[in-house]
C-alpha positions in Angstrom: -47.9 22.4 127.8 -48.0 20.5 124.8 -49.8 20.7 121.3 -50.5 18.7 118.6 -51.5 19.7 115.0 -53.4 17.6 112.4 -54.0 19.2 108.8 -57.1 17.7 107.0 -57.6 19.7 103.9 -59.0 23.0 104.5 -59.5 22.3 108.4 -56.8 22.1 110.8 -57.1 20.7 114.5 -55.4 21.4 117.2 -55.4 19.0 120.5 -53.6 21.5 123.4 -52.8 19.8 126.4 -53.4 22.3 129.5 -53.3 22.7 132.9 -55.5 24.2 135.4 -53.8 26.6 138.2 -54.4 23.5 140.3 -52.4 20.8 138.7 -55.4 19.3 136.7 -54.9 18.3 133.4 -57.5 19.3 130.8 -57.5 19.1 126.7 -59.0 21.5 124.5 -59.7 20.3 120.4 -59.6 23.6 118.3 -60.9 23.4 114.6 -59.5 26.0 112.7 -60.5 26.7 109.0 -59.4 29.0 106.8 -61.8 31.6 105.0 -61.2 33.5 102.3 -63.6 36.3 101.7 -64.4 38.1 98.0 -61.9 40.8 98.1 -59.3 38.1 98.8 -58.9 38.3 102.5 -57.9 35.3 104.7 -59.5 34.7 108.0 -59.8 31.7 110.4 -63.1 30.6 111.8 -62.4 28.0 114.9 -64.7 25.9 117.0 -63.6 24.8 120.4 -64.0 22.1 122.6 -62.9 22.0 126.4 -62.7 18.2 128.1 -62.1 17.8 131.8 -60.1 15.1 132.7 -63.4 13.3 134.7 -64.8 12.9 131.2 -61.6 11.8 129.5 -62.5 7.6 129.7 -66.4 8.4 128.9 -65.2 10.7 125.9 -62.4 8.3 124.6 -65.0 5.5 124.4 -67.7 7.1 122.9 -65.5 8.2 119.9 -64.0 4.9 119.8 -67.2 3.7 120.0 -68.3 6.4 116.9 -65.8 5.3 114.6 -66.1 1.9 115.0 -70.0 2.1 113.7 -68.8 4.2 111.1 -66.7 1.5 109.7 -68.6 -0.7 110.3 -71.8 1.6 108.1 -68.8 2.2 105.2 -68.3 -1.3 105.2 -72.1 -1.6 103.8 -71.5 0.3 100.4 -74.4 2.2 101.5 -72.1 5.3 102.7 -68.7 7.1 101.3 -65.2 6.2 102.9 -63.2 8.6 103.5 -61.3 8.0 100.5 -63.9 9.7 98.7 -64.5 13.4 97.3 -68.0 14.6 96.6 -71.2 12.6 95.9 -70.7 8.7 94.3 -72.2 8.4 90.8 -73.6 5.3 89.8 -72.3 3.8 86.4 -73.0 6.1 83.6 -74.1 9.4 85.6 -72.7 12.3 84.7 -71.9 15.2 86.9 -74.9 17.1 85.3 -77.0 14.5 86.6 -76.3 16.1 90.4 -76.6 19.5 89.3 -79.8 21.6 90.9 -82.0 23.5 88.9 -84.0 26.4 89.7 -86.8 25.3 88.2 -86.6 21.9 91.0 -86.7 24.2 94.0 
């Protein structure tokens, strides 16, 4: 019925608004990432989740209620924003600093 598609780097997520044979409304959210293998071939792995329209309010509030607490953890320092790529480094460490030895497993 109708579909909407949000890129977020390598993912992409699908929210497809359906309909039962009965008239009921229902949403599916599809992750979709691309894969690319050694010899070079591309394939999609996709994760899916089906929500009934009795669990639309409950759902909507508990990821409202999800990303307000993390905003509200970001807003500590203690935890990346989404602004960020990869591990923070504290002033004056290296990217050698985070790399994992074999001799530390």
């Amino acid at each position: 019925m109708h579909t909407i598609s949000v890129k977020a780097g390598k993912r992409t997520y699908f929210f497809d608004i359906r309909a039962t044979r009965a008239k009921d409304l229902y949403l599916t959210v599809t992750e979709s990432k691309r894969q690319t293998n050694a010899s070079g071939e591309v394939s999609y792995s996709k994760h899916k989740l089906f929500l009934y329209k009795e669990d639309f309010e409950k759902f909507a509030d508990g990821l409202r209620d999800s990303l307000e607490k993390i905003a509200e953890l970001q807003g500590t320092g203690d935890f990346q924003s989404g602004e960020h790529n990869g591990p923070r480094r504290s002033e004056g460490q290296s990217a050698q600093d985070d790399e994992v030895r074999f001799e530390d497993l």
